[in-house]
ZATIGU-688983 format. One record per residue: residue in one letter; residue number from 1; x, y, z of N, C-alpha, C, O in turn. Coordinates in steps of 0.1 Angstrom, whole numbers. Layout:
<pts>
<pt type="A" seq="NUM" n_u="X" n_v="Y" n_w="Z" ca_u="X" ca_v="Y" ca_w="Z" c_u="X" c_v="Y" c_w="Z" o_u="X" o_v="Y" o_w="Z"/>
...
</pts>
This chain:
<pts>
<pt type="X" seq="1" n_u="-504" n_v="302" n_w="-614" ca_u="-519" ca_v="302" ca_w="-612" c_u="-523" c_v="289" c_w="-606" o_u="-516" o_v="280" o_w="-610"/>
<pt type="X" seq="2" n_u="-536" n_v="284" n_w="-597" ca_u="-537" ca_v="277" ca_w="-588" c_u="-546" c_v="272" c_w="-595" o_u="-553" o_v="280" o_w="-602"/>
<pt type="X" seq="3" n_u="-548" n_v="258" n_w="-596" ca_u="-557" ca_v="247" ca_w="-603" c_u="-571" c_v="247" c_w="-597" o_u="-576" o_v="245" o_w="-586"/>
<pt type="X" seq="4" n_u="-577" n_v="252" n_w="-609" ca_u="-593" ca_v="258" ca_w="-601" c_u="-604" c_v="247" c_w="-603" o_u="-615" o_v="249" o_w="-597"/>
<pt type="X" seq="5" n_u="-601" n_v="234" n_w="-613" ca_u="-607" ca_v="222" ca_w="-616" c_u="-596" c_v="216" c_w="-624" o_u="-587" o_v="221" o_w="-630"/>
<pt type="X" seq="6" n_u="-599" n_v="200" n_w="-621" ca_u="-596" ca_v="191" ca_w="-626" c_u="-605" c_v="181" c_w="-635" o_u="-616" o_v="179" o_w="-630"/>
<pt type="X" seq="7" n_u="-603" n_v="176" n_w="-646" ca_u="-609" ca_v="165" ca_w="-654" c_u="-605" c_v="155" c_w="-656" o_u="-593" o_v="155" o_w="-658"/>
<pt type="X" seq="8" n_u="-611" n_v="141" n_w="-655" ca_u="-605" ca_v="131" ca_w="-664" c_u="-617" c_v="125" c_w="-669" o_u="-628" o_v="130" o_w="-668"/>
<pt type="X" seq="9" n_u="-614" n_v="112" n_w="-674" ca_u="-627" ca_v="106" ca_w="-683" c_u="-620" c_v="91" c_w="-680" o_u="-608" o_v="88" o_w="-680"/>
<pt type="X" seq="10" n_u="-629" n_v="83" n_w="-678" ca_u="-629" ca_v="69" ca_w="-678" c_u="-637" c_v="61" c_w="-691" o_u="-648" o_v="65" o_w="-696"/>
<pt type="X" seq="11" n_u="-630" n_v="50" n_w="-694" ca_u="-637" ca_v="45" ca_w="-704" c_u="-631" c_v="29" c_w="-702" o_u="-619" o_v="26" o_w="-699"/>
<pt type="X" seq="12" n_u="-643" n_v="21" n_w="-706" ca_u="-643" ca_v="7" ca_w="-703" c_u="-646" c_v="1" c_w="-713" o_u="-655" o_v="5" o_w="-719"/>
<pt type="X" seq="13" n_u="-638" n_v="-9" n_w="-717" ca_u="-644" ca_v="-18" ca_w="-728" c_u="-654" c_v="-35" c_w="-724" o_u="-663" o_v="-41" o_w="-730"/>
<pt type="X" seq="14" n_u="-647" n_v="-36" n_w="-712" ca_u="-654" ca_v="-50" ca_w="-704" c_u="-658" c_v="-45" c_w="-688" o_u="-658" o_v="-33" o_w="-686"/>
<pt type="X" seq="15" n_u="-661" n_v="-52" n_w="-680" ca_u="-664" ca_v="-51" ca_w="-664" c_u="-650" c_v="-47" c_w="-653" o_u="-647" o_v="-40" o_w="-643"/>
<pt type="X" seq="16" n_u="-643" n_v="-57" n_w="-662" ca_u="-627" ca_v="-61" ca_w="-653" c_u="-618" c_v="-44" c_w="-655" o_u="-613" o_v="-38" o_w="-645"/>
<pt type="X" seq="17" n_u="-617" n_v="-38" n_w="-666" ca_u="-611" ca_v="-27" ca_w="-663" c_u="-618" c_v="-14" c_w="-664" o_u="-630" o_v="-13" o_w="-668"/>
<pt type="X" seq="18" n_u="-608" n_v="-2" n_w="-659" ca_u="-617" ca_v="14" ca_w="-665" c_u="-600" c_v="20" c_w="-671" o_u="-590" o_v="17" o_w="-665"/>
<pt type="X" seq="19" n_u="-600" n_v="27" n_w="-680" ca_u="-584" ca_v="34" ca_w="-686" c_u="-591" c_v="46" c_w="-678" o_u="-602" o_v="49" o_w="-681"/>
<pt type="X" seq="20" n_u="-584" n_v="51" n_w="-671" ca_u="-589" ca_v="69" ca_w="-670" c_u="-581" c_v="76" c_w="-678" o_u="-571" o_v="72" o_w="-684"/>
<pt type="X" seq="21" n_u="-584" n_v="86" n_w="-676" ca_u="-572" ca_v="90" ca_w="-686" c_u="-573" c_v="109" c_w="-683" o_u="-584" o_v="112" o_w="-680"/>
<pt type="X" seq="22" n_u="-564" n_v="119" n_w="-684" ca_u="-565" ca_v="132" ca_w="-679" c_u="-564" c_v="142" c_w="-692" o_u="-565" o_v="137" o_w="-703"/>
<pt type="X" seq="23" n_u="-563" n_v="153" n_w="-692" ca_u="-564" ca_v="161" ca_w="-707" c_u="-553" c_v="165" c_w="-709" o_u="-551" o_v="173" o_w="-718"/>
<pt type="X" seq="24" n_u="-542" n_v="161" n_w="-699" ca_u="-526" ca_v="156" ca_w="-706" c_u="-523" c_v="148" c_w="-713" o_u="-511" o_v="148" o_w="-718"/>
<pt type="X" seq="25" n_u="-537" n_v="133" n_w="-716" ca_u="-531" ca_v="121" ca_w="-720" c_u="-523" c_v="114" c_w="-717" o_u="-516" o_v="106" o_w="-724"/>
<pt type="X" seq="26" n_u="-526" n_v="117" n_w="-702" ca_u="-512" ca_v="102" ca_w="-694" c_u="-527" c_v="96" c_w="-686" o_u="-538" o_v="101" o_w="-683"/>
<pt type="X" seq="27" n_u="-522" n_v="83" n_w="-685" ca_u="-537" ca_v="71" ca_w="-683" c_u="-533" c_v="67" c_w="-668" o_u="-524" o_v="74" o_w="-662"/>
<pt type="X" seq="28" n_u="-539" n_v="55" n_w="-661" ca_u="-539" ca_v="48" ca_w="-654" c_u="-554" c_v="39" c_w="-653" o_u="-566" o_v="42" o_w="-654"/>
<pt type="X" seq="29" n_u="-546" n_v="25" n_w="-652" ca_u="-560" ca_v="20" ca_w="-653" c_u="-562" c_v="14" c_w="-638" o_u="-554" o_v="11" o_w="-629"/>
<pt type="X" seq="30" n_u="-583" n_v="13" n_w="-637" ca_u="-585" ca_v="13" ca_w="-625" c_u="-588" c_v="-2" c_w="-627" o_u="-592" o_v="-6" o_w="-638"/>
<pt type="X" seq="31" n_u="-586" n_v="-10" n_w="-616" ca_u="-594" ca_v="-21" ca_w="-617" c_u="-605" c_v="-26" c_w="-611" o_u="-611" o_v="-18" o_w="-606"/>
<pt type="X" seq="32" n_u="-610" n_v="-38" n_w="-610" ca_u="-623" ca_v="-41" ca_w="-604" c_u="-621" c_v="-52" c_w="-595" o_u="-631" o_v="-57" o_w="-589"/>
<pt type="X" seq="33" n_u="-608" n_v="-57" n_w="-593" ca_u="-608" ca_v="-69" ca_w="-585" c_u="-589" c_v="-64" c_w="-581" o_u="-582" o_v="-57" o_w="-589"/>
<pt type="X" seq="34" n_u="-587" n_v="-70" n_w="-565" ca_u="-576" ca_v="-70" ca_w="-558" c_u="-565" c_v="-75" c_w="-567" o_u="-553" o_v="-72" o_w="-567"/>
<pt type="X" seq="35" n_u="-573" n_v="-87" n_w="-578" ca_u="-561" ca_v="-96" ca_w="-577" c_u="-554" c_v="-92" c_w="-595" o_u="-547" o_v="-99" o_w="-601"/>
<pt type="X" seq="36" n_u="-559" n_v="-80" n_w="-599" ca_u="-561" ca_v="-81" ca_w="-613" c_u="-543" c_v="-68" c_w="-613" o_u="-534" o_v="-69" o_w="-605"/>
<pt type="X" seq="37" n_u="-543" n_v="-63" n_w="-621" ca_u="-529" ca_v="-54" ca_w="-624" c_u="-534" c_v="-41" c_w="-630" o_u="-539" o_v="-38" o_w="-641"/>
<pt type="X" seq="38" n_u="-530" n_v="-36" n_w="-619" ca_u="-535" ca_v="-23" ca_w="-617" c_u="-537" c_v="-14" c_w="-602" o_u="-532" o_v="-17" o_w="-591"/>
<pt type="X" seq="39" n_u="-545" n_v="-4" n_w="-606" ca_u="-553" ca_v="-3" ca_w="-586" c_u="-566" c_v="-4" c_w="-590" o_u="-572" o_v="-4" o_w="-600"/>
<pt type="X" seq="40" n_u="-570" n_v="-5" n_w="-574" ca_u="-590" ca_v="-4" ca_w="-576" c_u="-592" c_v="9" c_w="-576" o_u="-582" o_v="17" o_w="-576"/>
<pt type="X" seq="41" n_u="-602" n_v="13" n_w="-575" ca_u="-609" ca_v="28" ca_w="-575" c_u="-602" c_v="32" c_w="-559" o_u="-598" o_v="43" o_w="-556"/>
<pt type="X" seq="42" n_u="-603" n_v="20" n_w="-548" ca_u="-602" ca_v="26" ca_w="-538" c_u="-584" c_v="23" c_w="-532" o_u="-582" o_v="25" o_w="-520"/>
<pt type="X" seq="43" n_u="-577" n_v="20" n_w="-539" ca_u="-563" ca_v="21" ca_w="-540" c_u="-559" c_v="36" c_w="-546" o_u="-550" o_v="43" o_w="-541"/>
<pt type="X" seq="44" n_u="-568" n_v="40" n_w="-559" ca_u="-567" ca_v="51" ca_w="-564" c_u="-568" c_v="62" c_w="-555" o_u="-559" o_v="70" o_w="-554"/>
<pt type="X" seq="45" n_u="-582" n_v="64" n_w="-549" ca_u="-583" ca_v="75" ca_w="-536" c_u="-569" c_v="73" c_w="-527" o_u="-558" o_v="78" o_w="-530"/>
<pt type="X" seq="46" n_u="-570" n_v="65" n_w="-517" ca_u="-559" ca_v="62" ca_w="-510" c_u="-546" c_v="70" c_w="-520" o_u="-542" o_v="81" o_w="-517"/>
<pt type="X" seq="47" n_u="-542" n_v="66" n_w="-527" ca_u="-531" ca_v="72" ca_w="-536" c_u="-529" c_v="86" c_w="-536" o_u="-519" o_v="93" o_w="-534"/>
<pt type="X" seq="48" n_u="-545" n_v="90" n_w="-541" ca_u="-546" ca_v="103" ca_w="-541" c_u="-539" c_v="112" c_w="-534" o_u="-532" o_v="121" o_w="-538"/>
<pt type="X" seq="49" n_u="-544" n_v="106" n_w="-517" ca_u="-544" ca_v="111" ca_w="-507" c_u="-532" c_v="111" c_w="-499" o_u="-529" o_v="119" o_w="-491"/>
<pt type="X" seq="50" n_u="-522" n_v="97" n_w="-505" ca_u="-511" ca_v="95" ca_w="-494" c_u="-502" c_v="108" c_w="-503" o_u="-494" o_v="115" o_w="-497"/>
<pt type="X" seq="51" n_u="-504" n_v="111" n_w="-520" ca_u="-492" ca_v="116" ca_w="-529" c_u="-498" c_v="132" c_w="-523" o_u="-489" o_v="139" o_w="-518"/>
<pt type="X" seq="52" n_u="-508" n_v="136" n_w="-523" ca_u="-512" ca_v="148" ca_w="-514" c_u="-506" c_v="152" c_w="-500" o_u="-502" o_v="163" o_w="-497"/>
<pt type="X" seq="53" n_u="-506" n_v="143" n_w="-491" ca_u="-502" ca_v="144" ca_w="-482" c_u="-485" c_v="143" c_w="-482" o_u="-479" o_v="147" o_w="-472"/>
<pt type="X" seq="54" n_u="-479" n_v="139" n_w="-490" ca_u="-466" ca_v="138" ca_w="-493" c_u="-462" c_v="153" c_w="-499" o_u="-455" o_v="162" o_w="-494"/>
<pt type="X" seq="55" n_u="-468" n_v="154" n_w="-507" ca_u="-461" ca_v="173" ca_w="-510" c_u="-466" c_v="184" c_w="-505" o_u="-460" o_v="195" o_w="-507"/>
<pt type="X" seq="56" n_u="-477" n_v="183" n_w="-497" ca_u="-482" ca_v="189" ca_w="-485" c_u="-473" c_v="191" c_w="-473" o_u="-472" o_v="202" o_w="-468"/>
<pt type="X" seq="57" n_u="-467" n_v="177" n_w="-470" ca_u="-456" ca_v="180" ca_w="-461" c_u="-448" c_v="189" c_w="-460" o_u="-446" o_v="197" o_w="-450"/>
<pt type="X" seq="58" n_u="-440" n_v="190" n_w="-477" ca_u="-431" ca_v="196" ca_w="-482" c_u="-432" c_v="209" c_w="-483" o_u="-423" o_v="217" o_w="-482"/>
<pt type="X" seq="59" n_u="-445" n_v="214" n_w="-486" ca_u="-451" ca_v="229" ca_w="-487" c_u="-447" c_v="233" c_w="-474" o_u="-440" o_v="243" o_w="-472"/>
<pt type="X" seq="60" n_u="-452" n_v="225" n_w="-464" ca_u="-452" ca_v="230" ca_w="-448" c_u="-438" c_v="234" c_w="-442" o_u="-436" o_v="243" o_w="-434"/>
<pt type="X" seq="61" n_u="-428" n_v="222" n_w="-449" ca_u="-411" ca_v="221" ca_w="-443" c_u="-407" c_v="240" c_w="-450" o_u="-400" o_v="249" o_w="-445"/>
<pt type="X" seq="62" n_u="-416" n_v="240" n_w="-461" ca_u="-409" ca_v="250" ca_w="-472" c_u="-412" c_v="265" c_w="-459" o_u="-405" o_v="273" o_w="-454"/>
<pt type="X" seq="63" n_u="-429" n_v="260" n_w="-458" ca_u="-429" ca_v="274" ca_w="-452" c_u="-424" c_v="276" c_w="-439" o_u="-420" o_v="288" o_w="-436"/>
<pt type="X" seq="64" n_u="-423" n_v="266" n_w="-428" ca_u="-419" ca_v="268" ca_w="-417" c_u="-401" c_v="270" c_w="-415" o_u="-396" o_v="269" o_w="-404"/>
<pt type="X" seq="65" n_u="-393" n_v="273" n_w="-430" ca_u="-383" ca_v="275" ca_w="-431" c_u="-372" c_v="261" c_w="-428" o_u="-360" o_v="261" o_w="-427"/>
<pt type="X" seq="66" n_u="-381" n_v="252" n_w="-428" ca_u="-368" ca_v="239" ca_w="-427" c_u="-360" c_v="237" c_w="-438" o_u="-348" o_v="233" o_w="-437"/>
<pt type="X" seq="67" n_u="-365" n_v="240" n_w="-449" ca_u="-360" ca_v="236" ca_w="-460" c_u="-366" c_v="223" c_w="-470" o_u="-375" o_v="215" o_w="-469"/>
<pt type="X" seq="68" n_u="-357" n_v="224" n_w="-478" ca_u="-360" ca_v="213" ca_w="-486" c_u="-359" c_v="197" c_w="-478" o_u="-347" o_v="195" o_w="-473"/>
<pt type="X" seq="69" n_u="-367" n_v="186" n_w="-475" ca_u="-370" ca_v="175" ca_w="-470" c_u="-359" c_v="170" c_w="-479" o_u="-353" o_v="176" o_w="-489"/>
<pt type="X" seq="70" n_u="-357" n_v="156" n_w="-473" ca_u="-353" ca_v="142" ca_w="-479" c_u="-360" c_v="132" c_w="-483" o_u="-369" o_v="135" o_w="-491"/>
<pt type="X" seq="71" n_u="-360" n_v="119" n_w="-481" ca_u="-369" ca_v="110" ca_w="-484" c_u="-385" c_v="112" c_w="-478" o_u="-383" o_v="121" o_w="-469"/>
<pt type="X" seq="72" n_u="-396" n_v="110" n_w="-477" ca_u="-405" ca_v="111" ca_w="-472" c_u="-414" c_v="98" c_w="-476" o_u="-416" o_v="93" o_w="-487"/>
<pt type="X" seq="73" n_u="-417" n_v="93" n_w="-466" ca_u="-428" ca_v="82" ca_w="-469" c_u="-439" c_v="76" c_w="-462" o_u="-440" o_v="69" o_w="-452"/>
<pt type="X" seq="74" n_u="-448" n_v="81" n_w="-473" ca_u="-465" ca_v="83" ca_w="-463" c_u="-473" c_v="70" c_w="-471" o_u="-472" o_v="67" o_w="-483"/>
<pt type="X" seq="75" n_u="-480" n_v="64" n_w="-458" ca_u="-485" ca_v="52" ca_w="-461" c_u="-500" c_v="56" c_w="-459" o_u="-503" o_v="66" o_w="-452"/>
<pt type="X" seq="76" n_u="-508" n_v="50" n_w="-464" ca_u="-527" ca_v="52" ca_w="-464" c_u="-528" c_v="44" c_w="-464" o_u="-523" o_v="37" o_w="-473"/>
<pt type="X" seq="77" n_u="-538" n_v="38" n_w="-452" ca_u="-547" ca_v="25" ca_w="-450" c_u="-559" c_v="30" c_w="-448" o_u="-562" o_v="37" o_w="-438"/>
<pt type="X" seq="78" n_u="-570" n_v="26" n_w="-461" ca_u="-580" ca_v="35" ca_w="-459" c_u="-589" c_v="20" c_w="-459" o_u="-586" o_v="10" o_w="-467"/>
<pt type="X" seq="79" n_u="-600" n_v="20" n_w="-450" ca_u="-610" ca_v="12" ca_w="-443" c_u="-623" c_v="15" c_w="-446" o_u="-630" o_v="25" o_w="-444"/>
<pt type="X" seq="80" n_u="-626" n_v="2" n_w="-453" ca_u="-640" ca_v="7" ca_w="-456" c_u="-651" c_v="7" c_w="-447" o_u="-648" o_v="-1" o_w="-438"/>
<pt type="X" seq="81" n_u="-661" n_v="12" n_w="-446" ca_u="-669" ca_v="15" ca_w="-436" c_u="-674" c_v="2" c_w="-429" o_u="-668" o_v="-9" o_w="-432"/>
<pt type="X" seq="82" n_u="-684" n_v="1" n_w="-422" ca_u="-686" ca_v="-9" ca_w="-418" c_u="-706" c_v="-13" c_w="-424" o_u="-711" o_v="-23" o_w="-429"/>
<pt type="X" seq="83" n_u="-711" n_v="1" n_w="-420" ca_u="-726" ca_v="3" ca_w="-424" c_u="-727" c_v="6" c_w="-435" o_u="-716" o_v="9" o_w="-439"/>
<pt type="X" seq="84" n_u="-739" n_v="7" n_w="-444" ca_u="-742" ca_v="12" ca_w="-453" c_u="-745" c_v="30" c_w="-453" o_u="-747" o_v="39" o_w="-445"/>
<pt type="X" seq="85" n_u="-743" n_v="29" n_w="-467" ca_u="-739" ca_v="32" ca_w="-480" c_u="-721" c_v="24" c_w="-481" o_u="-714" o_v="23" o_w="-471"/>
<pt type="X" seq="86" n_u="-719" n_v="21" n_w="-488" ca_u="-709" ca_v="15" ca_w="-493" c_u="-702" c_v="27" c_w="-497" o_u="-705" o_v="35" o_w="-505"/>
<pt type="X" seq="87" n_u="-687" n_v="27" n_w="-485" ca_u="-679" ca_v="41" ca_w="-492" c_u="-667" c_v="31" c_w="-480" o_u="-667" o_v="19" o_w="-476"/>
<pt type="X" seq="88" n_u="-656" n_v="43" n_w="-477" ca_u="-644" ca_v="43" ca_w="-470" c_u="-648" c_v="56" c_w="-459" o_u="-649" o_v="68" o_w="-459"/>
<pt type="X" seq="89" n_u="-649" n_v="43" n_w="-450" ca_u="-645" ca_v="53" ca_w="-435" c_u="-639" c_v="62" c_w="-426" o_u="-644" o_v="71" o_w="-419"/>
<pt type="X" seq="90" n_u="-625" n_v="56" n_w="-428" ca_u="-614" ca_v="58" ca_w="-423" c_u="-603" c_v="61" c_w="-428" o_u="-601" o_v="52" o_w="-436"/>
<pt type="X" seq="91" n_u="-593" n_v="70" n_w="-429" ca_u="-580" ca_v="68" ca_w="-437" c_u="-571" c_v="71" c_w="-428" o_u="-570" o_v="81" o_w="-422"/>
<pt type="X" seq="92" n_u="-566" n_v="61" n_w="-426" ca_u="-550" ca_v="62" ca_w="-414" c_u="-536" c_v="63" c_w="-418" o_u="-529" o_v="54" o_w="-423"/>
<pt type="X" seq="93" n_u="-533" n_v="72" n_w="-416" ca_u="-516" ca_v="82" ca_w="-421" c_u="-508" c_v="78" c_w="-413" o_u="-509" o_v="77" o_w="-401"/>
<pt type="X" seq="94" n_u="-499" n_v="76" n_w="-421" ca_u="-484" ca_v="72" ca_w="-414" c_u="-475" c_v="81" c_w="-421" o_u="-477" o_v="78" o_w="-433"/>
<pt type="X" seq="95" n_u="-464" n_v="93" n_w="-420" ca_u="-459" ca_v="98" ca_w="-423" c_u="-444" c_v="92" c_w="-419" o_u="-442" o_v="92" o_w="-407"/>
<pt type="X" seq="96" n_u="-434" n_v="88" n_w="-426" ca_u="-419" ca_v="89" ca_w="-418" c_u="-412" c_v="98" c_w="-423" o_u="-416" o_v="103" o_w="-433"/>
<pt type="X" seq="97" n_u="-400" n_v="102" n_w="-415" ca_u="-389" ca_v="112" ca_w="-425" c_u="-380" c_v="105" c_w="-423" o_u="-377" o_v="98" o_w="-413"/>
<pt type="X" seq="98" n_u="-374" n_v="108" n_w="-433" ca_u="-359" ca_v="103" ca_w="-438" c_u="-347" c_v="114" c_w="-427" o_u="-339" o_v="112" o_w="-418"/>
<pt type="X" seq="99" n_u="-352" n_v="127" n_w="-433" ca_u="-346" ca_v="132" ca_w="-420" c_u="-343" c_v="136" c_w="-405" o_u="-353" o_v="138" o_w="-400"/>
<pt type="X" seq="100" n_u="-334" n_v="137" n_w="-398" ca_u="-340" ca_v="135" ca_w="-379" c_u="-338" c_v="152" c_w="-377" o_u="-329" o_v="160" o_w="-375"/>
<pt type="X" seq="101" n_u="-357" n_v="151" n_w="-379" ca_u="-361" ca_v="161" ca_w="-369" c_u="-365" c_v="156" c_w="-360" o_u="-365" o_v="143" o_w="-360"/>
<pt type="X" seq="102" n_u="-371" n_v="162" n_w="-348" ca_u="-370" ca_v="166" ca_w="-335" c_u="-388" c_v="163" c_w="-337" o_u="-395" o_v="169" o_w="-346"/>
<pt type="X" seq="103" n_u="-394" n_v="152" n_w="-327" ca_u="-411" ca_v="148" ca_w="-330" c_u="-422" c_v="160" c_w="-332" o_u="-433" o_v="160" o_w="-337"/>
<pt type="X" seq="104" n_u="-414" n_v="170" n_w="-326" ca_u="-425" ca_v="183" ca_w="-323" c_u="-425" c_v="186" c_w="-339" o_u="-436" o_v="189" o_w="-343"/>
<pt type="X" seq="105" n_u="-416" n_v="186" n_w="-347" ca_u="-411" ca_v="191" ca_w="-359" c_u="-422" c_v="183" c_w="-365" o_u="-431" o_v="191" o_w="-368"/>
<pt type="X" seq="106" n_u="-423" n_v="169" n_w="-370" ca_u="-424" ca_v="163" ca_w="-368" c_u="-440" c_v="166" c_w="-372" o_u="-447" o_v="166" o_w="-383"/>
<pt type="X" seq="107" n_u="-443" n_v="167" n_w="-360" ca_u="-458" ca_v="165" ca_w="-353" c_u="-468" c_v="183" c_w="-365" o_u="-478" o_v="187" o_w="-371"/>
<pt type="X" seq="108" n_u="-458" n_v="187" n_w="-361" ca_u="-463" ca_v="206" ca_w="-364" c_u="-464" c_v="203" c_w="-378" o_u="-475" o_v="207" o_w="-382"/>
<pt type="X" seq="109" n_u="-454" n_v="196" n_w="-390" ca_u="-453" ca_v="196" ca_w="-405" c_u="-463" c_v="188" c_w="-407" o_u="-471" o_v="194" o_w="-414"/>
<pt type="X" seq="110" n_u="-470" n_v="173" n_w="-405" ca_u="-483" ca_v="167" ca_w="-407" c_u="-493" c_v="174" c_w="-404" o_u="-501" o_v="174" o_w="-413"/>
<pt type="X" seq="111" n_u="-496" n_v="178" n_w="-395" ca_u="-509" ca_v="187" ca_w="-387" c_u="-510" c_v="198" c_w="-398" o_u="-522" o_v="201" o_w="-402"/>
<pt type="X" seq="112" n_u="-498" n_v="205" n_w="-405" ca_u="-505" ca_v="216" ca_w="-416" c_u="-503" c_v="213" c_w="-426" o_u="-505" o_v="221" o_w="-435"/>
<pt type="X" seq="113" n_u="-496" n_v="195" n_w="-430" ca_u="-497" ca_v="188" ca_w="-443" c_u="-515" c_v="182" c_w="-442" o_u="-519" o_v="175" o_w="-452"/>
<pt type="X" seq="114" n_u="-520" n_v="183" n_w="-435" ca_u="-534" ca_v="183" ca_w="-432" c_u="-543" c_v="193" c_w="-434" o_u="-554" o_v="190" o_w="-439"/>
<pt type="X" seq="115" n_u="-540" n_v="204" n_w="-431" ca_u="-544" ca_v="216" ca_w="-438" c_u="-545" c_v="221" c_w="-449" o_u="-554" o_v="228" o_w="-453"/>
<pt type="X" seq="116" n_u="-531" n_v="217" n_w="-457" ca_u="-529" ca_v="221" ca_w="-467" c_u="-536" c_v="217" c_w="-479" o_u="-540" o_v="224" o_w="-487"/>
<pt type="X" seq="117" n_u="-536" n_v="200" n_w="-479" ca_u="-538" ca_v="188" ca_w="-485" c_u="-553" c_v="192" c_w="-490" o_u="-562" o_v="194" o_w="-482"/>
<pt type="X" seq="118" n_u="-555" n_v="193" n_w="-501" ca_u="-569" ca_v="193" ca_w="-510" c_u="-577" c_v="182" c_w="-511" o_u="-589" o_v="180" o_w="-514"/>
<pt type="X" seq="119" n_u="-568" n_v="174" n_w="-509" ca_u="-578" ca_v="156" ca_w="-508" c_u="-578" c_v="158" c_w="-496" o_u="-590" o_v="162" o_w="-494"/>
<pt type="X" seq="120" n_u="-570" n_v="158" n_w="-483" ca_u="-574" ca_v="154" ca_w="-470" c_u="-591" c_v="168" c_w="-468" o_u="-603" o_v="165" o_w="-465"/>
<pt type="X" seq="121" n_u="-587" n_v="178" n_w="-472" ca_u="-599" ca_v="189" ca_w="-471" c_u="-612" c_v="187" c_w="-475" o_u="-623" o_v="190" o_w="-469"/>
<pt type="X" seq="122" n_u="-610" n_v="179" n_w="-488" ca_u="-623" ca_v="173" ca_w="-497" c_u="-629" c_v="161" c_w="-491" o_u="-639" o_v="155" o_w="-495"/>
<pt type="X" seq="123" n_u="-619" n_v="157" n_w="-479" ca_u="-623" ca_v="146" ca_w="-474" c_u="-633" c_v="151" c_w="-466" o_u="-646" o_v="150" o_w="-467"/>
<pt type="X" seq="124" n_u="-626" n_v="158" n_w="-457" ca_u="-632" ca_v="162" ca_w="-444" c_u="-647" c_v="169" c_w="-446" o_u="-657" o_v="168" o_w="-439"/>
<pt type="X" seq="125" n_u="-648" n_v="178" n_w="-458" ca_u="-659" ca_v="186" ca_w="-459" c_u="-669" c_v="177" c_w="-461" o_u="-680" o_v="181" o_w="-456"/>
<pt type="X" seq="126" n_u="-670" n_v="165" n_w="-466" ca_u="-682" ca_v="159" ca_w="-473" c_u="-686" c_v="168" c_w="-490" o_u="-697" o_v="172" o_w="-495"/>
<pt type="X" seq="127" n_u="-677" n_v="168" n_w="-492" ca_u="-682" ca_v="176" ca_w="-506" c_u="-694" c_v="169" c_w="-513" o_u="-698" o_v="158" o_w="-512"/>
<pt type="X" seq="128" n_u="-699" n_v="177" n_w="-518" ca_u="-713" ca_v="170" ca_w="-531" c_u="-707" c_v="164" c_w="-542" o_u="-697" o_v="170" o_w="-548"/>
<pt type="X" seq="129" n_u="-712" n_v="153" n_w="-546" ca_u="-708" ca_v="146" ca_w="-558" c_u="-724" c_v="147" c_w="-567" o_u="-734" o_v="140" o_w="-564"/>
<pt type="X" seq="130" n_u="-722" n_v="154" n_w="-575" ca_u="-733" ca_v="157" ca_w="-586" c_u="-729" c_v="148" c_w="-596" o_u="-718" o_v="149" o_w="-600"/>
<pt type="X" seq="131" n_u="-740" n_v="137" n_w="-601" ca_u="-742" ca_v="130" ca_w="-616" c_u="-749" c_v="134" c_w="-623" o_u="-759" o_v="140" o_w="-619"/>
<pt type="X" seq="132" n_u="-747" n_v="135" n_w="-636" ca_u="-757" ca_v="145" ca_w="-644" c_u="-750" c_v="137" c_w="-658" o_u="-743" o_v="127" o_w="-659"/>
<pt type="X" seq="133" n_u="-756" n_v="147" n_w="-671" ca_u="-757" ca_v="147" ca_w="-686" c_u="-753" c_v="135" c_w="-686" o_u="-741" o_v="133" o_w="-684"/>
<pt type="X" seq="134" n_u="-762" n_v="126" n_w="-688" ca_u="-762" ca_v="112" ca_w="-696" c_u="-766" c_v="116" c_w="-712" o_u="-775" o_v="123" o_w="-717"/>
<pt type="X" seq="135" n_u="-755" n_v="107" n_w="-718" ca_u="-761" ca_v="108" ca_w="-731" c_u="-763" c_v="96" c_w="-736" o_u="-768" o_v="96" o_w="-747"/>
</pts>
């Protein structure tokens, strides 16, 4: 059955961190500064998006009959805008393969690891972000 929402919850005790945490109870904490241990919120997206785009590939190898991949390693440099509202602009994908396919190969498995990808889609649409129930 296909994941129809996701949850997590953040919680802060000071400025400097947030624990998020999911309703499996495995955590990650966000941070607030480059230099601190951890990721920022916007290492987190990026994350999101490169580990999406990474098994996205793999869906695509699956269905266009290549098979099972080898190493894969997808990089996200995601750029924050330049104007306001304060968000991220740009996200720039680097895909390598471990295995030697042929560029068209290549080229055809990212193009529908782009399609596939739920973060790259949620990117693209401009989804609504609703804030609500304060308690």
């Amino acid at each position: 059955m296909a994941v129809k929402s996701v949850k997590v919850h953040a919680r802060s005790e000071t400025a400097a961190l947030s624990r998020v945490s999911n309703d499996r109870g495995k955590t990650i904490d966000a941070v607030f500064s480059p230099k601190a241990d951890g990721f920022t919120p916007l290492e987190i997206q990026a994350a999101a998006l490169a580990a999406c785009i990474d098994a996205s590939v793999r869906i695509a190898a699956r269905q266009a009959g290549i098979g099972p991949l080898g190493a894969l390693d997808v990089e996200v440099e995601a750029i924050k805008a330049e104007d306001a509202p304060s968000r991220l602009g740009r996200f720039e994908i680097s895909v390598h393969f471990g295995d030697p396919l042929d560029e068209e190969a290549k080229v055809r498995l990212v193009e529908a690891a782009e399609d596939i990808c739920t973060i790259s889609n949620t990117l693209r649409a401009g989804d609504a972000v609703v804030v609500g129930r304060h308690r």
